[in-house]
N, C-alpha and C positions, 0 to 999 in steps of 0.2 A: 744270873743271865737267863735262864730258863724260866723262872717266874718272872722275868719283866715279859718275854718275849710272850708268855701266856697272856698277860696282861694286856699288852698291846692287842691281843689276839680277841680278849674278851668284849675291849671297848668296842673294837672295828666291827665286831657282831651286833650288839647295842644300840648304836649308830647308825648302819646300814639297813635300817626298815626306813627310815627318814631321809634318808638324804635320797635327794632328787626325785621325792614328791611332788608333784605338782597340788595346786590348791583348786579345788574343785571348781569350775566357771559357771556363775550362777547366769541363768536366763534375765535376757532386758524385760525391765518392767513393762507392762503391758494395759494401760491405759481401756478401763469400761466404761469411761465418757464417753459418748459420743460428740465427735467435734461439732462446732456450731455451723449450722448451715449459712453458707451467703447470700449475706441480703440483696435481696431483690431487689430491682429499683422498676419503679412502676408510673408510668404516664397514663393519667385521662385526659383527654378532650372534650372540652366543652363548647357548647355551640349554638353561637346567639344570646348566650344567655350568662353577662356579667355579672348578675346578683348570687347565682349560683354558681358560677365558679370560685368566688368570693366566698362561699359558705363554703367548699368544699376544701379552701384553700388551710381555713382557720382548724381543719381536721387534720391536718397532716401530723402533728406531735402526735397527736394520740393513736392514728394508723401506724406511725414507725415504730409507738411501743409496743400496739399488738401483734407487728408482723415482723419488728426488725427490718424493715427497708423503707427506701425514702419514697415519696407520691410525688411528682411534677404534674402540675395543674398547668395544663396550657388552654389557648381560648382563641377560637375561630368563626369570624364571620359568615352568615350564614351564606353567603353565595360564594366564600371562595371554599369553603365549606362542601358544596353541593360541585362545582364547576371544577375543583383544582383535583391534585392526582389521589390515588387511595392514603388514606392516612397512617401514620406509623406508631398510632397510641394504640395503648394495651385495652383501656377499654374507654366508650366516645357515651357522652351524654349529649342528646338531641332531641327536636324538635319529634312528636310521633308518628306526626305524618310522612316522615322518612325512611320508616321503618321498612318500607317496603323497596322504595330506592336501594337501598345499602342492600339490603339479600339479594336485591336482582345483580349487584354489581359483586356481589359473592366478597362483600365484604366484612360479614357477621358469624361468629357462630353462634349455633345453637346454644340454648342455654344448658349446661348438663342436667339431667337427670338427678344426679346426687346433689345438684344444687335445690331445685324445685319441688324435692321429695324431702329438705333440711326443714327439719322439725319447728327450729327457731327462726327460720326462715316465712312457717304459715303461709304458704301459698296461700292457701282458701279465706285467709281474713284479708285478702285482697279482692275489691268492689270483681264482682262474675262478667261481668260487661268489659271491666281492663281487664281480668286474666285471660277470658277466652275472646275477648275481639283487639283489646289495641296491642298487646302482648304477641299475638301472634300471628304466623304468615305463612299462609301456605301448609296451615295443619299443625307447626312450629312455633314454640315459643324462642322467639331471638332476644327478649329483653324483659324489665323487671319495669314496671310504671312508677314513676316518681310523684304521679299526680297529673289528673286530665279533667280540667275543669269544663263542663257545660257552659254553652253558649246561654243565657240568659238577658232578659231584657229588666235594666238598669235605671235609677231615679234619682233625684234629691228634691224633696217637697212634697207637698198633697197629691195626692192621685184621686179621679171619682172611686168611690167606694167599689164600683164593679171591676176597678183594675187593680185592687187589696189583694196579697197573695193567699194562694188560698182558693180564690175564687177566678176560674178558669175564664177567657175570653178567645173571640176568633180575631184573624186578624180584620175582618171587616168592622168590626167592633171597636177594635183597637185604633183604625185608621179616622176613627169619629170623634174620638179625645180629640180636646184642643190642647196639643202637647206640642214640644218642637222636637224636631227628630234630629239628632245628635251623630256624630262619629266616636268609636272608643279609637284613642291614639294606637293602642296595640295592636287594634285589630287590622292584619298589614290587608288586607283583599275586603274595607268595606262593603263597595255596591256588591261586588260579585256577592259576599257572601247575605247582606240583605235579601240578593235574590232566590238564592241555594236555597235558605232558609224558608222564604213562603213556597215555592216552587214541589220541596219535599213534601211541607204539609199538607198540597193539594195532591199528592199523590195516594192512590192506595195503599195501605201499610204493609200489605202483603210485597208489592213491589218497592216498599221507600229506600232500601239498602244499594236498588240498580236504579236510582232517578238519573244521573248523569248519561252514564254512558249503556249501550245496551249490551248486554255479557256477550251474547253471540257475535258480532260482530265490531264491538267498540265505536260504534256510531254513537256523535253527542246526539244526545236530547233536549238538547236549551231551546229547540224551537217546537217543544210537546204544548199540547194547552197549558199545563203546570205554570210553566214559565212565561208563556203568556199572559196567562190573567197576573201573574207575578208580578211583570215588568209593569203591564198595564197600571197596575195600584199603584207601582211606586214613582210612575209618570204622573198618576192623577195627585201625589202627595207631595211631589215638588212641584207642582203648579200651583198648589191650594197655597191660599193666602196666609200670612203665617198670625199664629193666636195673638191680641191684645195682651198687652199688659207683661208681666212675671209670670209666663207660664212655665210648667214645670219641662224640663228637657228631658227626653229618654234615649237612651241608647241600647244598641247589640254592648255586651260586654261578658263578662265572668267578674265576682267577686275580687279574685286578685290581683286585677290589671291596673288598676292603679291605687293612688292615698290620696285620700280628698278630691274635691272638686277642680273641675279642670279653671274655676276663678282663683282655686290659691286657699276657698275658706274651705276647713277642715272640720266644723263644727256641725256643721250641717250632715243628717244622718242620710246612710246611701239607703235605697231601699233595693232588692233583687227579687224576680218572679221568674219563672217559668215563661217560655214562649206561647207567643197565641197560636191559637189550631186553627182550624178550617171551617168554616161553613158546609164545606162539600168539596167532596173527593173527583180525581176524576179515575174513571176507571178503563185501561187504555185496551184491555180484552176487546171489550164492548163500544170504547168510543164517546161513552158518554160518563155524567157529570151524577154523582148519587150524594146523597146523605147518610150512605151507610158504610161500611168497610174504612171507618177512622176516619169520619167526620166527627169532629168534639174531642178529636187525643192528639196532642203533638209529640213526636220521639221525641227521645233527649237527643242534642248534637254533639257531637264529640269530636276531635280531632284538629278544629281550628285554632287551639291552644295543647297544652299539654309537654311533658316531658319523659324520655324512657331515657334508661343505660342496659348500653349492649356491650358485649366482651368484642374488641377486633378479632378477624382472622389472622391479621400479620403479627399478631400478641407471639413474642416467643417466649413469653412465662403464662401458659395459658391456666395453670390451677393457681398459680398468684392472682391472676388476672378475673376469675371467677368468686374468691376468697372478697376481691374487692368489691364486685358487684354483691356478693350477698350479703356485706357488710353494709356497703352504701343505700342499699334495698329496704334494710332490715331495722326493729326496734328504734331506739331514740334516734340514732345517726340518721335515718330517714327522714325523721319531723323534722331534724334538726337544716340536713340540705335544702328538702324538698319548702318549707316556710318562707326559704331565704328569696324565692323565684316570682317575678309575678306569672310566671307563667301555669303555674300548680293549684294544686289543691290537695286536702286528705284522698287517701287513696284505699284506706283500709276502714273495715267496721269499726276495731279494734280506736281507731282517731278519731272518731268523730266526738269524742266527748276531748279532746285535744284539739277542737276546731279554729280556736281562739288564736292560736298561734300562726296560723293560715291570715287569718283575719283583722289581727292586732294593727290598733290604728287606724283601721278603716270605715271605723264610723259607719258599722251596718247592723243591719235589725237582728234580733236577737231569733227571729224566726230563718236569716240566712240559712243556717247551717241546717236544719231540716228540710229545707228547700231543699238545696244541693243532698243533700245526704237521698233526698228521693228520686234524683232525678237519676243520680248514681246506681239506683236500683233498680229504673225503670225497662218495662220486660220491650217497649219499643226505644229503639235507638239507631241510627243514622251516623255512621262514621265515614268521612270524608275523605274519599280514597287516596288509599297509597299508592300512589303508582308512579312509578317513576317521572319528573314531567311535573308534579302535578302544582307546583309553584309556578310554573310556566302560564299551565291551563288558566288557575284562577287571576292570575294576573295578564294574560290575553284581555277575559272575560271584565277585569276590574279596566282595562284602560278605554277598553271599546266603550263600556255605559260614561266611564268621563269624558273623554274625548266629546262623544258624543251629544253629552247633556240630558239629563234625565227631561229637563225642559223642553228641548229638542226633539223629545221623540212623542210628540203629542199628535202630529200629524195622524192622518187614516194610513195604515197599514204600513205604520212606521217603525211599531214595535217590532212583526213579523220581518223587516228587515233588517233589523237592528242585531233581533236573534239569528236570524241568516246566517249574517255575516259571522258572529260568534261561531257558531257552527263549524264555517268553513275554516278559520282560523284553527282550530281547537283540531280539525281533519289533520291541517299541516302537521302541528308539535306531532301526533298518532301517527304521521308516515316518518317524520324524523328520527321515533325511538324504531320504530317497524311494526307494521299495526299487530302482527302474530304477536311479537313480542309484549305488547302494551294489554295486549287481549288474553295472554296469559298468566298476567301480574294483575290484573282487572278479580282475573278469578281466584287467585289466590288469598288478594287482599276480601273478596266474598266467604273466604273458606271454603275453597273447590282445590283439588292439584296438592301441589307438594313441591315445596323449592330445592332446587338444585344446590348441592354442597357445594 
């Protein structure tokens, strides 16, 4: 009895380190992936401009695998565009003469810093004329250039040898070809800008950037001599009897404005030059008419075509949103949009040996693309202000010379009332925006000031 009862005594010892152990609780495993961020979904806006939205559309597979979120391409006419309420896209591609509209309306930002300083980005092998003038407002770069094609005058057939590109003419020169003078279908404000056109390059060069309007006060100038002997010419060129025969037609245009001739035949090679210059300047200091101070040079025009993308303000993914402009900006994606547009051209050094793609189809001289490529360098240049309005202004000025009739205005001192009237019109839209107002978007689009956040 005594040895069971030790027995029992032994096991219960044995036993009793184990029983009612508990088993140690190991920690939840703890994941060093980081979870996948959510996709972003991201709207542009495009505007005016279906061939490009259409290039922009065919990108989206390949933006959703770079960034993981999906791109809505939407597409907006250009007056409900300018007239309807702010927009709700992440980031808007537009016309670049708007560029200044949209800031005054405080509905752009800036472009960051860490965007414009990206390496693969190359700011600088972008043309110095679109980085520091169409690109920016007010001191400010608000957008990335997709391409701003120079206003040039357009061909198909023989030209006398003295209007061969290459070889510089005035417009009084010009006006002695037996040529017939054409409309480009894109070009939406023809007479107006026929007129702009001669008007600036009777301007001193030193002033040609304030031909319209005058800084200090935003008073037009459509009734300065400029645009006097302007209008005067282009009365005396619709009255002139038109050339015998198959003469060749010219027109105001850009390279990418249209494919073939406006009869349908495609075969037929376009030719593109440079605009004519001036005979003589006037010089408004003095009052008078000189042959010096840029008589013989025409600026390149800029601004009556063209394309930019700017990030919206109401973007609420705004470094998504930035991501996508420097994508859209940048390398092939850029040839790849910016080609699809008639409204573009190359934008960088870097394309111009890529000009082809700009140009395909368009049955143009092989000296095009040197052309443009110098005009795009050129140290005088004339850009078409942004100022809020400013689709208004030209097209005031485009209905007044139709209305009108350039035939019609042949009478004595018919021009000078002709431009009058423009004038006084052009006064109204400037009290409608508020002339302070208009007078300070004037100078911003000059490169004076600093726009408001």
């Amino acid at each position: 009895m005594l040895r069971l009862l030790f027995g029992l005594l032994l096991c219960s010892l044995l036993v009793l380190p184990g029983c009612g152990k508990k088993e140690p609780v190991k920690p939840a495993a703890v994941s060093t992936t980081p979870s996948p961020k959510a996709a972003v979904k991201l709207t542009i806006l495009v505007v005016g401009d279906a061939e490009l939205a259409a290039g922009i559309r065919l990108l989206r597979g390949e933006w959703a695998e770079r960034s993981g979120g999906e791109l809505e391409v939407r597409e907006s006419e250009t007056e409900d565009f300018l007239g309807g309420e702010p927009f709700s896209a992440d980031v808007v591609v537009c016309a670049s003469r708007y560029l200044g509209t949209l800031v005054e309306r405080k509905l752009l930002r800036p472009v960051r810093n860490s965007v414009l300083e990206d390496e693969k980005l190359d700011l600088q092998d972008i043309f110095p004329v679109l980085r520091n003038r169409m690109m920016r407002f007010g001191g400010e770069t608000f957008g990335i250039s997709l391409g701003e094609p120079p206003l040039m005058l357009a061909w198909e057939g023989e030209l006398p040898a003295k209007m061969a590109p290459g070889s510089p003419i005035t417009w009084k020169q010009f006006d002695q070809f037996p040529v017939r003078r054409s409309t480009e279908p894109r070009l939406e404000f023809p007479r107006a800008t026929a007129l702009i056109v001669r008007a600036v390059a009777y301007s001193n060069l030193r002033r040609v950037s304030a031909v319209l309007f005058d800084p200090q006060t935003m008073k037009p100038q459509l009734a300065e001599p400029p645009f006097v002997r302007a209008l005067e010419e282009l009365v005396a060129l619709e009255n002139a009897e038109a050339p015998d025969g198959e003469a060749t037609t010219v027109k105001l245009s850009w390279p990418t404005a249209t494919v073939g001739s406006e009869s349908g035949e495609t075969e037929r090679t376009r030719n593109f030059t440079g605009l004519a210059s001036a005979d003589k300047v006037y010089d408004r200091s003095f009052d008078i008419w000189s042959s010096d101070n840029g008589a013989g040079e025409s600026p390149t025009f800029l601004g009556f075509s063209g394309r930019i993308v700017s990030v919206s303000k109401s973007s609420r993914n705004a470094v998504s949103a930035f991501k996508l402009l420097w994508w859209l900006a940048s390398g092939e994606t850029a040839v790849q949009i910016s080609q699809r547009s008639g409204a573009t051209i190359w934008f960088r050094r870097s394309q111009v040996a890529q000009s082809s793609n700009w140009l395909r189809g368009r049955n143009v001289t092989e000296e095009t693309a040197d052309t443009v490529t110098k005009l795009l360098t050129h140290d005088q240049v004339y850009v078409l202000p942004r100022v809020p309005g400013i689709d208004e202004y030209l097209r005031s000025l485009d209905k007044l010379l139709e209305n009108r009739g350039l035939s019609g205005i042949s009478e004595e001192g018919a021009v000078e009332q002709a431009l009058g009237e423009a004038v006084s019109r052009w006064q109204t839209i400037t009290e409608s925006y508020g002339r302070e107002h208009q007078r300070e978007a004037y100078a911003k689009h000059l490169g004076f000031g600093k726009s408001v956040e």
